[in-house]
C-alpha positions as CSV (number, residue, x, y, z in Angstrom):
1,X,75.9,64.2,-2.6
2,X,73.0,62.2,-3.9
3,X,71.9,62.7,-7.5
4,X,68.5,64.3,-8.7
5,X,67.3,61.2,-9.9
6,X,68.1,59.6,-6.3
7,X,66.6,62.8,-4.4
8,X,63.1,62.7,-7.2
9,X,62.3,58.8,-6.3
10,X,63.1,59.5,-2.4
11,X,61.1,62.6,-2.4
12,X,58.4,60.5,-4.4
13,X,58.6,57.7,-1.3
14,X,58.0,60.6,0.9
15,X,55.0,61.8,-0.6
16,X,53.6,58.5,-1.2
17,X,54.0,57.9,2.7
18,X,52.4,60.8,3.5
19,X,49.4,60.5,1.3
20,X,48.8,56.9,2.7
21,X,48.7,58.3,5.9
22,X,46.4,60.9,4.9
23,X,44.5,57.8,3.3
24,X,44.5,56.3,6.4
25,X,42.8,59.2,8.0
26,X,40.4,60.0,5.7
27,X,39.6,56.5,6.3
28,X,38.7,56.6,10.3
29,X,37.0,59.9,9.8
30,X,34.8,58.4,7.0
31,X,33.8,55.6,9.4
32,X,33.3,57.8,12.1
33,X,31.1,59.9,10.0
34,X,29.3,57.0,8.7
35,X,28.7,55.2,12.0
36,X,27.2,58.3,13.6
37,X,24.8,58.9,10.7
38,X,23.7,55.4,11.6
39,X,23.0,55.9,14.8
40,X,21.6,58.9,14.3
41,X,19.2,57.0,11.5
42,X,18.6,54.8,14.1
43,X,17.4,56.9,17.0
44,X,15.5,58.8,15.0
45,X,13.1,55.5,13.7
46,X,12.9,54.8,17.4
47,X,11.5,58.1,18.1
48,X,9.3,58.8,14.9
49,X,7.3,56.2,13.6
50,X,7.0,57.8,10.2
51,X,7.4,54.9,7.9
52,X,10.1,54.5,5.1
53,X,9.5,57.6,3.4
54,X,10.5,59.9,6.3
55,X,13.4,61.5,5.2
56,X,13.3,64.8,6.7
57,X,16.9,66.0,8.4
58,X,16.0,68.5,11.3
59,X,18.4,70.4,12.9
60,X,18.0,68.3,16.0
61,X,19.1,65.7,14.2
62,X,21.7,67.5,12.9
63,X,22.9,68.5,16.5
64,X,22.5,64.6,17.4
65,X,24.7,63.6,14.2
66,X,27.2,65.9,15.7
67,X,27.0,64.6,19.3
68,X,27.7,60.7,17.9
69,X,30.6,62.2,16.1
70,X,32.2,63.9,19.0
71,X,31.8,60.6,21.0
72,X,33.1,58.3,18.4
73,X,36.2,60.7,17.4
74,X,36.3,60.6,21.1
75,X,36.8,57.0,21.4
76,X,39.2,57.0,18.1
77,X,41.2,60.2,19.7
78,X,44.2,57.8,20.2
79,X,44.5,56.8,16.6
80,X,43.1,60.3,15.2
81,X,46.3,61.9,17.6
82,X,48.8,59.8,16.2
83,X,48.1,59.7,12.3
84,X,47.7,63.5,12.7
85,X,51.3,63.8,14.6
86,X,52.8,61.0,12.0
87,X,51.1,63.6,9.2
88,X,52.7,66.9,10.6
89,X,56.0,64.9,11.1
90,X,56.1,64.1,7.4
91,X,55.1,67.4,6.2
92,X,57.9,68.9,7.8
93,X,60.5,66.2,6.5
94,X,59.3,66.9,3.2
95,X,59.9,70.5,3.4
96,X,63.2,70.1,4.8
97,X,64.0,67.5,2.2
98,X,63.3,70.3,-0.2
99,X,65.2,73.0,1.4
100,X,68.0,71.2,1.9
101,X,68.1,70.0,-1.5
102,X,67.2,73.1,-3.3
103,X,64.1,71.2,-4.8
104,X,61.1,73.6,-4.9
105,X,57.4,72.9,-4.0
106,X,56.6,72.8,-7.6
107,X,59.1,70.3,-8.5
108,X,57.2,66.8,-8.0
């Protein structure tokens, strides 16, 4: 039988997996996000020759912000899919870990 101290530090490698792999897609959703804005920005100068101070957000930009996510978490589906997956699989070890070792969900 391992010893508490053994099951804290593996249960602290566990956790420190799965909150780089949340990292991780924080990360892709953040560029996602930020590359759609842009080309949101960016369609929206072509079409309204406002000048720098036009800052107004319509809801058709809005629903164009929305339509560049969708394509770009399209294209990133693969990666989005897999992180999520690896996430789920590492949430359940971790509660496992704990149930099998009597270690409750407060216990960090």
């Amino acid at each position: 039988m391992t010893e508490p101290q053994d099951q804290c530090l593996l249960l602290a490698r566990m956790k420190a997996a799965q909150a780089e792999t949340q990292r991780r897609l924080g990360l892709i959703e953040r560029q996602i996000a930020s590359r759609a804005e842009r080309l949101t920005i960016t369609d929206r100068t072509k079409r309204r020759q406002r000048g720098r101070n036009a800052s107004s957000w319509t809801s058709a930009d809005e629903r164009l912000f929305q339509q560049h996510v969708a394509e770009l978490g399209l294209g990133s589906r693969g990666d989005i899919d897999a992180l999520t997956r690896k996430l789920d699989r590492q949430e359940t070890a971790i509660a496992e870990f704990r149930t099998h070792h009597c270690v409750s969900a407060a216990w960090r």
